[in-house]
C-alpha positions in Angstrom: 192.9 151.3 -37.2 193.1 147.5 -35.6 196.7 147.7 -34.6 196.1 151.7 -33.7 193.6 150.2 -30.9 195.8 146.6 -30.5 198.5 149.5 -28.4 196.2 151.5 -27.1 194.2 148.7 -25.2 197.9 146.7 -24.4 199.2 150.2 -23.1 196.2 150.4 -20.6 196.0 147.0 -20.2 199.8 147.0 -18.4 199.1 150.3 -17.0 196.1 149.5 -15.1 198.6 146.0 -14.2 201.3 148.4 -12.6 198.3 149.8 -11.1 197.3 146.7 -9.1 201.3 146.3 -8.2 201.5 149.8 -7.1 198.4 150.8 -5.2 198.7 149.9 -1.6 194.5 149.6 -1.4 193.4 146.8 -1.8 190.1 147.5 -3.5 191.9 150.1 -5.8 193.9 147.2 -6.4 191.4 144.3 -7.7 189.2 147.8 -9.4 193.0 147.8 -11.6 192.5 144.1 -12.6 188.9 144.9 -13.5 190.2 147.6 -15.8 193.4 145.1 -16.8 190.9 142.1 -18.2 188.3 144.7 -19.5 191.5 146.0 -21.9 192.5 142.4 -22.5 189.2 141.3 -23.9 189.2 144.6 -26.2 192.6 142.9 -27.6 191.2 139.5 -28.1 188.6 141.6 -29.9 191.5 143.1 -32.1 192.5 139.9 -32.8 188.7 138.5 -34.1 188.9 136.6 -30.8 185.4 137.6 -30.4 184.1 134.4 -27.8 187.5 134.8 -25.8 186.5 138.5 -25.0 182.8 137.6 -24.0 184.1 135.0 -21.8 187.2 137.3 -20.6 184.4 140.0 -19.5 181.6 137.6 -18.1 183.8 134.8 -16.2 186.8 136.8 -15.2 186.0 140.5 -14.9 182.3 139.5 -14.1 182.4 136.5 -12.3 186.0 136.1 -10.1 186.5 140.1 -9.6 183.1 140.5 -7.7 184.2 137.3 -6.2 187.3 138.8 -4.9 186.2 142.5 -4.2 183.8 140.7 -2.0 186.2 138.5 -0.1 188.5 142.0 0.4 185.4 143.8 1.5 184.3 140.9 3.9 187.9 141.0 5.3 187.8 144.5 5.6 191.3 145.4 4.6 193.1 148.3 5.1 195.3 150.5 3.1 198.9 148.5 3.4 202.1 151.0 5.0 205.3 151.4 3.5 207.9 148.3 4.9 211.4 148.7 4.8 212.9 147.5 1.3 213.7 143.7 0.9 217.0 143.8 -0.7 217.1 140.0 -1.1 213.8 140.3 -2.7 214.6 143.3 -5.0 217.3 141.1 -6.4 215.3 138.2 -6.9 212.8 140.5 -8.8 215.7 141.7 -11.1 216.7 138.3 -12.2 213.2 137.3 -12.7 212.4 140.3 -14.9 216.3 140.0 -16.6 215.4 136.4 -17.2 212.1 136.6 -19.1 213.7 139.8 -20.7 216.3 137.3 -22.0 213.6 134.5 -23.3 211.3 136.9 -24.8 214.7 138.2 -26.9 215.6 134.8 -27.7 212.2 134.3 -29.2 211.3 137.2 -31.0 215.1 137.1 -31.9 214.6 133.3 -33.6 213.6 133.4 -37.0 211.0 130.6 -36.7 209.3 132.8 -35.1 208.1 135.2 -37.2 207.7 132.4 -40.2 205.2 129.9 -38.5 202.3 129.5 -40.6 199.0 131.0 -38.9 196.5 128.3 -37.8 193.2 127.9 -39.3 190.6 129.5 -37.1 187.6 127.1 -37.6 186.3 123.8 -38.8 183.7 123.6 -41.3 181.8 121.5 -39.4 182.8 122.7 -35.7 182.0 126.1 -34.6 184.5 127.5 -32.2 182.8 127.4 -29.2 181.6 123.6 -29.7 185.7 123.3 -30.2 186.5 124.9 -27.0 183.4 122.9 -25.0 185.2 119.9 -26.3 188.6 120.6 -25.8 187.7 121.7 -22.4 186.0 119.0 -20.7 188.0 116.0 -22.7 191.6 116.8 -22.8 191.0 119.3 -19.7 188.6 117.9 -17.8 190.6 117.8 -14.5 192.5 121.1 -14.7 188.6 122.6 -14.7 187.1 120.6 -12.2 190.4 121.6 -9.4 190.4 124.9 -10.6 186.3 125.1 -9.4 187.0 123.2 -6.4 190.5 125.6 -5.3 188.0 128.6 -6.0 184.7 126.9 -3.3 187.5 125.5 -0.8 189.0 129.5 -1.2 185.4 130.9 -0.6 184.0 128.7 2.3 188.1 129.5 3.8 187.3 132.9 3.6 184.1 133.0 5.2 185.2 131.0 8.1 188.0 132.9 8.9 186.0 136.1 8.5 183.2 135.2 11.3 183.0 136.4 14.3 183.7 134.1 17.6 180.6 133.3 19.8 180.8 133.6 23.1 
């Protein structure tokens, strides 16, 4: 029953993905990348991730979506028309996906792979989220304190460039 629900949250997961590709609104858009890290904490559930898909809901799908679907609001975007097609770009976009294609073969292709042992999932002594507050704010201290600065500087940018001139 796990791995039944494993491919039926990573089939949404990427459909609702091609969804936020595909859609030319944008809040239909960032609604697909809801829907895309909603499924993606259903699969760290799958995989007794059960912290990972607490924070996946609350931080990301809680915290940054509403964060964005305001900022798109605020702008007040409209529906994107159709361009003329890129060429140049189209290729680029084939080699990129041939190339990860070609990596992700190589891997699952190796036979190290499939024959690494699986890691212990807790301390005795150290519960997993005490393990990740550690890990977090020693060995990636600074990684978290410019992500939270990129995401205030983002916000206040935002809000600037949305007001309205004086006159």
């Amino acid at each position: 029953m796990t791995l039944f629900l494993f491919w039926v949250f990573a089939v949404l997961m990427v459909l609702f993905g091609l969804g936020v590709v595909f859609f030319r609104n944008p809040v239909n858009c960032g609604m697909c990348l809801v829907m895309s890290f909603i499924f993606l904490a259903g699969l760290f559930v799958t995989l007794d991730a059960f912290f990972i898909a607490v924070v996946q809901v609350l931080v990301y799908a809680g915290a940054v979506m509403v964060l964005f679907l305001f900022i798109i609001m605020l702008l007040n975007l409209n529906s994107e028309g159709r361009r003329p097609l890129n060429l140049a770009a189209v290729g680029g976009g084939v080699l990129v996906v041939l190339g990860f294609l070609g990596l992700l073969a190589k891997v699952l292709g190796s036979s190290t792979f499939f024959a690494q042992p699986k890691p212990a999932l807790g301390h005795p002594e150290l519960s997993d989220v005490k393990a990740i507050g550690l890990t977090l704010f020693s060995t990636y201290n600074l990684p978290f304190q410019v992500v939270g600065v990129l995401l205030l500087v983002a916000t206040l940018g935002v809000v600037l460039l949305s007001r309205k001139e004086l006159k």
